[in-house]
C-alpha positions in Angstrom: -10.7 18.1 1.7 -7.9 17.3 -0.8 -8.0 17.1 -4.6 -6.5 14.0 -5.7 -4.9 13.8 -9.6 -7.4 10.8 -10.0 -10.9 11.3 -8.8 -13.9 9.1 -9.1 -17.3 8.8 -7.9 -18.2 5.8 -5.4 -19.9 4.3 -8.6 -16.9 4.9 -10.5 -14.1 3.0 -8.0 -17.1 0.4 -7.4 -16.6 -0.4 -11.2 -13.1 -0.3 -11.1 -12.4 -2.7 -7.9 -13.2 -6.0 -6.6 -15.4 -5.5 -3.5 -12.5 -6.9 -1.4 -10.3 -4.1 -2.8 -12.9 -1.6 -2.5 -13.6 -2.7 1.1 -9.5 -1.6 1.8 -8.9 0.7 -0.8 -12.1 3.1 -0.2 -13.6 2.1 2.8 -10.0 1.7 4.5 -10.9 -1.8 6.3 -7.9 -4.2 6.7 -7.3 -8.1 5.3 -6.7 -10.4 7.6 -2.9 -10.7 8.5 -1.1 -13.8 7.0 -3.6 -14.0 3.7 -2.2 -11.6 1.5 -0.9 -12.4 -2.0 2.5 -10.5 -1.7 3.2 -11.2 2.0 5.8 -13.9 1.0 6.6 -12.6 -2.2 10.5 -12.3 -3.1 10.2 -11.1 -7.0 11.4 -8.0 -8.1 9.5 -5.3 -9.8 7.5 -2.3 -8.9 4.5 -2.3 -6.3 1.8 0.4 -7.3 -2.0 1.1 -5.9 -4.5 -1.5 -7.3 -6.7 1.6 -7.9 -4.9 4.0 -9.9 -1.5 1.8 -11.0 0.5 5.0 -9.1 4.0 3.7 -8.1 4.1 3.2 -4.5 7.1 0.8 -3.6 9.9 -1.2 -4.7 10.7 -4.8 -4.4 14.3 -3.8 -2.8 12.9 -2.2 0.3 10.5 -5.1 1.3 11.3 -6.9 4.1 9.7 -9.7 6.4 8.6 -8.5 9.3 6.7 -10.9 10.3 3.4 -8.8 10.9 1.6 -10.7 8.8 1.2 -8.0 6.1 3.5 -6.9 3.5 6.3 -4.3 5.1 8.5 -2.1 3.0 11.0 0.3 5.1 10.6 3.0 2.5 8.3 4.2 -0.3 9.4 4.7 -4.2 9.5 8.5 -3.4 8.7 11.2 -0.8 5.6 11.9 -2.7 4.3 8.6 -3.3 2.3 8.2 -0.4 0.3 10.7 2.0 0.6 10.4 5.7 -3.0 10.5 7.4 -3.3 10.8 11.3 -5.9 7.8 12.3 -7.7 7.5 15.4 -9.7 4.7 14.6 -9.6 1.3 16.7 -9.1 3.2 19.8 -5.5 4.2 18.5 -3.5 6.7 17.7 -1.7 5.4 14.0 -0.3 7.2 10.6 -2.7 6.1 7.7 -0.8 5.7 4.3 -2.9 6.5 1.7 -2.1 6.4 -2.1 -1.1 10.1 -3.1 -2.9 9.8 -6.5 -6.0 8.6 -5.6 -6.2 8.9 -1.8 -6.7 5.0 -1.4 -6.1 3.7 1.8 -2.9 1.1 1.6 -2.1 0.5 5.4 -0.1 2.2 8.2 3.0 3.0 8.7 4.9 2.2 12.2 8.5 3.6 13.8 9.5 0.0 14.4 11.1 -1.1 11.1 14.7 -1.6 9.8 17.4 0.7 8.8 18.1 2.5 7.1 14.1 4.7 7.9 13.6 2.7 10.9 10.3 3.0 9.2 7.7 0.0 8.7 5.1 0.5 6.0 2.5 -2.5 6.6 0.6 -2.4 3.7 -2.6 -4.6 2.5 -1.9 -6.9 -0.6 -5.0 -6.4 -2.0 -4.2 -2.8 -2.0 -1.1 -3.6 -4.5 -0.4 -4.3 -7.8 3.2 -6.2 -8.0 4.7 -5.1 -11.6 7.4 -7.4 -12.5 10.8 -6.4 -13.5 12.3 -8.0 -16.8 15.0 -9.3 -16.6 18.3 -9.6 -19.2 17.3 -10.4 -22.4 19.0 -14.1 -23.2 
């Protein structure tokens, strides 16, 4: 089993996390599509794991999708995420889990935009949107 950088007992992430986001982030269950905080969101900043604050995504490669989950066509960086084979559900999928913590953040699909052609359908409650500042005035 992999050693993640950040490590906790089931206690440990219990305290750390909502039950919804320990329901997705440890238990890898999925929100309902078309609920999600950042589905619609257009602000700019830096999206990270709710569970560990590691940066996972930026604002520039989110796009709507219309999946009913937030989609991003590429992580921050190669190492930002861990691809998982899944054969829950009856399917054959690619888990995305947090590379940190090994929190589960969605799946990713070969049906996105270019430049990847990569769709990374991701649970909002598994993010954490941090805000770019802007210019100061």
């Amino acid at each position: 089993m992999k050693r993640y950088e950040i490590e906790h007992d089931e206690a440990g992430w219990k305290a750390l996390l909502t039950p919804a986001q320990y329901r997705v982030l440890r238990e890898a269950d999925t929100e309902a599509p078309f609920t999600g905080e950042y589905l619609d969101t257009e602000e700019e900043g830096i999206y990270r794991c709710r569970a560990c604050g590691n940066p996972l995504f930026r604002s520039e490669t989110k796009y709507h999708s219309g999946c009913g989950w937030p989609s991003f066509f590429r992580p921050i960086e190669p190492g930002a995420v861990e691809e998982v084979p899944d054969t829950s559900r009856g399917r054959v999928r690619t888990e995305i889990r947090c590379n940190a913590c090994g929190s589960h953040l969605g799946h990713v699909f070969t049906d996105g935009p270019q430049p990847t052609g990569l769709r990374y359908c991701m649970n909002s409650v598994a993010l954490e949107l941090e805000l770019e500042e802007g210019p100061a005035e």
